[in-house]
C-alpha positions as CSV (number, residue, x, y, z in Angstrom):
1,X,0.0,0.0,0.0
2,X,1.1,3.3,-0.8
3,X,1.5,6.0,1.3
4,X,-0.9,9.2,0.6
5,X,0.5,12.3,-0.8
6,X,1.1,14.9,1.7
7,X,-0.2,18.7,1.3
8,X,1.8,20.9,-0.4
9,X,3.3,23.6,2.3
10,X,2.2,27.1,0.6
11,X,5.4,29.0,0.5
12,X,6.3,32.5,2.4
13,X,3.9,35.6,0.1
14,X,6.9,38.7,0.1
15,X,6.4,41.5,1.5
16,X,7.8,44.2,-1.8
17,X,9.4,43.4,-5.2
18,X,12.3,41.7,-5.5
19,X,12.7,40.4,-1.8
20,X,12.6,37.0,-2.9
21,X,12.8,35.7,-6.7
22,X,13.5,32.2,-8.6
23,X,15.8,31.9,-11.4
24,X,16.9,29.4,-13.9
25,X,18.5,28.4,-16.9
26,X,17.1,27.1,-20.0
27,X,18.0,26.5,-24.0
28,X,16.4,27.7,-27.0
29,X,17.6,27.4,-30.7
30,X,20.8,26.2,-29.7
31,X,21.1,29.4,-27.2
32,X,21.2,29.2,-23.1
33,X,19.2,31.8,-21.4
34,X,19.5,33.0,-17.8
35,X,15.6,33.6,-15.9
36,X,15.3,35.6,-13.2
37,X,11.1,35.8,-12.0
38,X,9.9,38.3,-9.0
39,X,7.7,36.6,-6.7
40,X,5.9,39.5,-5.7
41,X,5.4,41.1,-9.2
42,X,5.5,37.8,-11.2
43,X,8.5,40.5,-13.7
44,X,10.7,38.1,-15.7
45,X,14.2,39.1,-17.0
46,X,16.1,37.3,-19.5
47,X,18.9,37.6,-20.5
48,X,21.1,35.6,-23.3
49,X,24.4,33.4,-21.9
50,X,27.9,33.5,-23.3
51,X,28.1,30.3,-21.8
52,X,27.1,28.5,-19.1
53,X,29.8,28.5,-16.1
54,X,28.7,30.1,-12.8
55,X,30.8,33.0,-12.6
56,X,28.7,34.3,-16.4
57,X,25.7,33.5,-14.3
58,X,27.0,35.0,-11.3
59,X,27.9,38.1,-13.2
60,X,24.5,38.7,-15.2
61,X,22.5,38.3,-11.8
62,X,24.8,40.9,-10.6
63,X,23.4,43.3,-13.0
64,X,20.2,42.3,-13.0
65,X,20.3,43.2,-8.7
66,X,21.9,46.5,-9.5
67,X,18.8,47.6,-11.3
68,X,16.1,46.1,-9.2
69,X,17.4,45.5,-5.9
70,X,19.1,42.7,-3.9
71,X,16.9,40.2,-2.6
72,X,16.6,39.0,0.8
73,X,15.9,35.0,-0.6
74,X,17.2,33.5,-4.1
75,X,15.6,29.3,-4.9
76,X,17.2,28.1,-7.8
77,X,17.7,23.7,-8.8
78,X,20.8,22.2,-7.9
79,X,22.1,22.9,-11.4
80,X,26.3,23.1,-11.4
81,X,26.0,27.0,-11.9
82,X,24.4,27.2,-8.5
83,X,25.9,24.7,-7.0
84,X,29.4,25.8,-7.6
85,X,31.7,27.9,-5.2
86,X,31.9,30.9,-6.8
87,X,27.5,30.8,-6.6
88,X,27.9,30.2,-2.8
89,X,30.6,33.2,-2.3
90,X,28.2,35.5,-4.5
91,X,25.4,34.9,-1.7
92,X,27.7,35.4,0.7
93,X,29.3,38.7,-0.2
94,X,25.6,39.7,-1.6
95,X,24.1,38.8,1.6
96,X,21.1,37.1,0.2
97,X,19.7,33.0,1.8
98,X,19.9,31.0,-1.4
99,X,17.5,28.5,-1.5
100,X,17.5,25.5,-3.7
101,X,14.6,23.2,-4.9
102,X,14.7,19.3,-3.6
103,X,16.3,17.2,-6.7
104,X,13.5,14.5,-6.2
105,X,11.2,16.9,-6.4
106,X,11.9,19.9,-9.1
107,X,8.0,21.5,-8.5
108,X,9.2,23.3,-5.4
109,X,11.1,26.1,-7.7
110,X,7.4,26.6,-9.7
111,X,7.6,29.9,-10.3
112,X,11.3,29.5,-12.4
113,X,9.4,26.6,-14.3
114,X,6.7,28.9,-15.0
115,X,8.6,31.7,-16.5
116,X,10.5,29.3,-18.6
117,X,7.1,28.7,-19.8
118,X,6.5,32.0,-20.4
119,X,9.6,33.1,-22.3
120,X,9.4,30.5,-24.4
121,X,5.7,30.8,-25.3
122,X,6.5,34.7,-26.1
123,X,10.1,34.5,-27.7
124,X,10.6,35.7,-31.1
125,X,13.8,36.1,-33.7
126,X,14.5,39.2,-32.4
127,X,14.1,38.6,-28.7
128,X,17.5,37.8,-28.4
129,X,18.5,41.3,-28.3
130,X,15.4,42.8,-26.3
131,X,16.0,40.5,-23.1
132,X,13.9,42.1,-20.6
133,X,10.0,42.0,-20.9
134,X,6.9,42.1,-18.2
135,X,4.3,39.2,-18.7
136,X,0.8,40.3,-17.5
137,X,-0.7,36.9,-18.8
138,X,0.3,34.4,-16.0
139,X,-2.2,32.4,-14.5
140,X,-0.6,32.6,-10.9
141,X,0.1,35.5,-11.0
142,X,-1.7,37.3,-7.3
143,X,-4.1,40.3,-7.8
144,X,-1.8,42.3,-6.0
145,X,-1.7,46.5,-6.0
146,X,1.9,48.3,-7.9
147,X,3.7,50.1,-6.2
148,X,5.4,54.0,-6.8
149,X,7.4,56.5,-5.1
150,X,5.9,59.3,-4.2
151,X,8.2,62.2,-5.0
152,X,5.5,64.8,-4.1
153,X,7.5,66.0,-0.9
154,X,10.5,65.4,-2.3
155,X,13.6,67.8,-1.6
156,X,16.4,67.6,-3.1
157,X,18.3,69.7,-0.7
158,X,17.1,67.8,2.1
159,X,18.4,64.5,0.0
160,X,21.5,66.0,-0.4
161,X,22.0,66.9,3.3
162,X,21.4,63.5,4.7
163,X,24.0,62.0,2.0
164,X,26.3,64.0,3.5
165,X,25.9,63.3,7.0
166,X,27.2,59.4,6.4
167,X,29.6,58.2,7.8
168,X,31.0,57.1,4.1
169,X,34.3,56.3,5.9
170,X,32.7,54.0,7.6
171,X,31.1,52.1,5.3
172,X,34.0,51.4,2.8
173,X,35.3,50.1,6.2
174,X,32.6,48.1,6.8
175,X,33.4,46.7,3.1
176,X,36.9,45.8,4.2
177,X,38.0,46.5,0.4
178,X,35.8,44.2,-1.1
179,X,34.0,45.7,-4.1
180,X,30.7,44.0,-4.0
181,X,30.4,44.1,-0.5
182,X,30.9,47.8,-0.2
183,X,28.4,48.2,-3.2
184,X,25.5,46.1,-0.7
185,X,26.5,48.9,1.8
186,X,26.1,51.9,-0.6
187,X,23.2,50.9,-1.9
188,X,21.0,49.9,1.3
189,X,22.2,53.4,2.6
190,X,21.1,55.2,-0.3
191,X,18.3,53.6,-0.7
192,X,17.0,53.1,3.2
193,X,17.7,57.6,2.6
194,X,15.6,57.4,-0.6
195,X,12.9,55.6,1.2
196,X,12.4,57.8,3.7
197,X,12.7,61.1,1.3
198,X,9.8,59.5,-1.4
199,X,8.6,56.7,0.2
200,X,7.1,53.8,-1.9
201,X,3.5,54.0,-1.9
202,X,0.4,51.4,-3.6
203,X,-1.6,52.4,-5.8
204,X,-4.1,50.9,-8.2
205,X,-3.6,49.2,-11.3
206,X,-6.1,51.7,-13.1
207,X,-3.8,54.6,-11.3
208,X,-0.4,52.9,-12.4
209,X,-1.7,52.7,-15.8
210,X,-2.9,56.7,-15.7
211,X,0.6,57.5,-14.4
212,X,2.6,55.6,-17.1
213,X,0.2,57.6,-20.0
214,X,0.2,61.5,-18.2
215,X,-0.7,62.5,-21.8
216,X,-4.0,60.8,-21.6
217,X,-6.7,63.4,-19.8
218,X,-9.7,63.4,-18.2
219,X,-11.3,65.0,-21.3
220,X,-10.0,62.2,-23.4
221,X,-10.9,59.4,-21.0
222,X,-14.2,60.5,-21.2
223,X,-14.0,60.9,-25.4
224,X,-12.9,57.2,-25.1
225,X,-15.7,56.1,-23.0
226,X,-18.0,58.1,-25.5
227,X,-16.3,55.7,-28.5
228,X,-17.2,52.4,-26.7
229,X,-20.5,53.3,-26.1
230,X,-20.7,54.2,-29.8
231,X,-18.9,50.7,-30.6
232,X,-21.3,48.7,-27.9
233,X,-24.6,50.6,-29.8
234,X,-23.8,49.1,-33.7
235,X,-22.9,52.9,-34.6
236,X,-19.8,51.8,-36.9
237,X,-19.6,54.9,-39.1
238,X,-19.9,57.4,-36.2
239,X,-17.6,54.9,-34.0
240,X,-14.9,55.0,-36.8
241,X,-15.3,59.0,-37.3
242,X,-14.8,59.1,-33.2
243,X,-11.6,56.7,-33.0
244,X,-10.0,58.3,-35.5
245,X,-10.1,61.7,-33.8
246,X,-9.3,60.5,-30.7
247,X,-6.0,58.8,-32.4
248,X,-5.3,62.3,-33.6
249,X,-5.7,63.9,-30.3
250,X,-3.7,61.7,-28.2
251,X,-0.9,62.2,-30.7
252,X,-1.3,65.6,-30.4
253,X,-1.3,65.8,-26.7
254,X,1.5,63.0,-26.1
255,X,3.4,65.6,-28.6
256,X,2.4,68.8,-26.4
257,X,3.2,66.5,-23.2
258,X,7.0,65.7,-24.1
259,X,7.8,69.4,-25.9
260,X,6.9,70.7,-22.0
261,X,9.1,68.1,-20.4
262,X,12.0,69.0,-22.5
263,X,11.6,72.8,-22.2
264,X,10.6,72.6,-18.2
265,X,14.5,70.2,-18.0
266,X,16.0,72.2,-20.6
267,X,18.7,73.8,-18.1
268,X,19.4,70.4,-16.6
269,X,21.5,69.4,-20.0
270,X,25.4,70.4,-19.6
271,X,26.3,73.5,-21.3
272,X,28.7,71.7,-23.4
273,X,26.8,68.9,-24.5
274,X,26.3,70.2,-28.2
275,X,29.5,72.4,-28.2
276,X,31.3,69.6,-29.3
């Protein structure tokens, strides 16, 4: 007699992006790929291997942490790349828990399976060169709120005068010469500064999506609503008319939106920059 399958322990829910995230490798076309997935956000970045030793590995995960953030936990399988030394000594110095998946039982790193799902389902010819996408179409994937800093109280001056009351001395100490040690240090300190300066607020998805578009109006949210309706009644001729000037009109303002920007950051650009 068999014994019964036991229940499947649901796994720690993070807290913010990038605190704890799955990663992988994977071939395609004769090509290895490196996955990195978000557990909080479900993001997915790719990115194309030279080849497959640890220390590549170990490099491009680097880069990917300097853009989003080092995480607290990182479950990978017990592939060679993350079993190796040089994998170990990158957790170590990083100061992130690396987790690894049971080899009886490769399930428990789902999420890494998952996006390798993904990238393969969405990968094109040209791919290779655009490694880094957002999938919004995964079926796990928690109805969860975005997040933002909120830079509406923001001083810069203020910024600047708690940077320069650390103790930077300190710090490289604390770093005892070792580069990506001292770069954990930096950026915690920076950021725990940033975090208190803009903190990082939720917001809706509907408010997310309003922030990425400023260009898009309350005038021309409700002209859009106005074309649906038409749409939803049969009204094809008058719908077309409508969508068409709508098209127009959010060109227009996205133009209006961006010649503002520019003039409003027009001093921020060095003097020099078109002397040469």
């Amino acid at each position: 007699m068999s014994n019964p399958k036991e229940p499947m322990v649901q796994g720690t829910i993070p807290s913010r992006p990038w605190e704890m995230v799955a990663t992988d490798l994977f071939q395609w076309e004769q090509n290895n790929y490196l996955v990195v997935a978000d557990y909080y956000s479900r993001y997915i970045e790719v990115v194309k291997l030279e080849n497959t030793t640890s220390r590549t590995v170990v490099n491009h995960m680097k880069s990917i942490f300097a853009r989003h953030g080092i995480p607290s936990v990182v479950r990978s399988d017990n592939g060679p790349q993350y079993t190796a030394t040089e994998y170990k000594q990158f957790a170590q110095k990083w100061n992130f828990e690396h987790q690894t998946s049971s080899p009886y039982y490769p399930k428990s790193n789902g999420l890494a399976e998952k996006a390798v799902q993904i990238v393969k389902r969405d990968i094109t010819d040209h791919f290779s060169q655009f490694c880094i996408f957002k999938s919004t179409k995964d079926k796990i994937e928690i109805p969860i709120k975005q997040q933002r800093r909120d830079f509406s109280q923001f001083s810069a001056v203020n910024f600047n005068n708690e940077l320069s009351l650390t103790d930077w001395d300190e710090i490289f100490l604390k770093g005892d010469r070792d580069i990506d040690k001292t770069f954990c240090f930096i950026y915690k300190r920076i950021n725990a500064i940033l975090n208190k300066h803009a903190p990082i607020k939720l917001i809706s998805r509907r408010q997310a999506k309003r922030l990425s578009k400023p260009w898009i109006t309350k005038g021309i949210r409700t002209a859009i609503k106005h074309k649906n309706q038409l749409y939803a009644d049969g009204k094809q001729s008058e719908y077309k008319i409508y969508r068409n000037r709508i098209q127009r009109l959010i060109r227009l303002s996205k133009a209006n939106y961006y010649c503002e920007y520019f003039n409003k950051h027009l001093t921020n650009m060095k003097k020099n920059m078109g002397s040469n």
